[in-house]
C-alpha angles and dihedrals in degrees: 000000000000125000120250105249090051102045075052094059094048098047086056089051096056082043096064087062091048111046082043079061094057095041089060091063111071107246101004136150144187127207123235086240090051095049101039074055096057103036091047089045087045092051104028093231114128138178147199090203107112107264088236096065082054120020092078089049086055089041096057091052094056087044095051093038088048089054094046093063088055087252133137118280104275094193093074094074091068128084153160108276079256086072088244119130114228136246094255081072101058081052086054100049088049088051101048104038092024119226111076148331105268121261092223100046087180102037083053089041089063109043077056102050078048082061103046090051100052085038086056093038104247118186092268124188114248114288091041097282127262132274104259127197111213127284088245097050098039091050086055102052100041077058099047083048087043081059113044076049096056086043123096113209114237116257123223129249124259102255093225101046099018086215102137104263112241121244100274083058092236115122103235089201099044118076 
């Protein structure tokens, strides 16, 4: 048995390794499932207690430690299996460079992770490589864009008539 806080300070210990794994493959991720997996198998310590009431706490410690070391943010390799970062990570980023939380989680998550790969040498393209949301997240929002193209906004009514105005505005009915 091993107390909480403690079985919190090792796990964010065996996180520090992991997430420095990841770091080293362009463009890659790891899930916080993925990673609460590998840090509880590496120390031995296991818990019933539902990964999301524990995996932030050992994220901001990796976070804090890896800013510490003058090093990129880890934690922004990890993220929901949406490919989405949490909101514990937008906590992070305002704690350790001060200001906000960013408005874009992901967009700064993966100017980070950019970071993080060319800090821990990953095999980069030529130039340095590019920050690169997920393919999850990047699939969703070139759909979401796809969609409020293919939309046409809706036009108002004439106030006289109420029949919705064409697209030139000028009531066609009324004189």
């Amino acid at each position: 048995p091993v107390d909480f806080p403690g079985a919190i300070a090792a796990w964010t210990s065996a996180a520090l390794p992991v997430l420095e794994r990841v770091a080293r493959a362009y463009h890659a991720s790891i899930t916080y499932k993925e990673v609460a997996d590998e840090v509880q198998e590496a120390t031995g310590i296991r818990t019933r207690v539902l990964m999301m009431h524990w995996i932030g706490q050992v994220l901001g410690g990796a976070s804090r430690e890896s800013h510490r070391r003058g090093q990129p943010m880890l934690s922004a390799l990890c993220v929901h299996s949406d490919g989405t970062v949490g909101d514990g990570y937008g906590e992070a980023v305002a704690e350790n460079y001060g200001g906000n939380p960013p408005a874009d989680l992901d967009m700064h998550a993966a100017q980070e992770r950019l970071r993080c790969y060319q800090f821990f040498g990953a095999d980069l393209p030529p130039g340095g490589g590019t920050p690169a949301l997920t393919p999850q997240v990047a699939a969703r929002r070139a759909w979401t864009a796809a969609q409020a193209r293919t939309q046409v906004p809706e036009r108002p009514p004439c106030p006289r008539c109420h029949i919705t105005l064409p697209v030139s505005g000028i009531c066609d009915y009324c004189p």
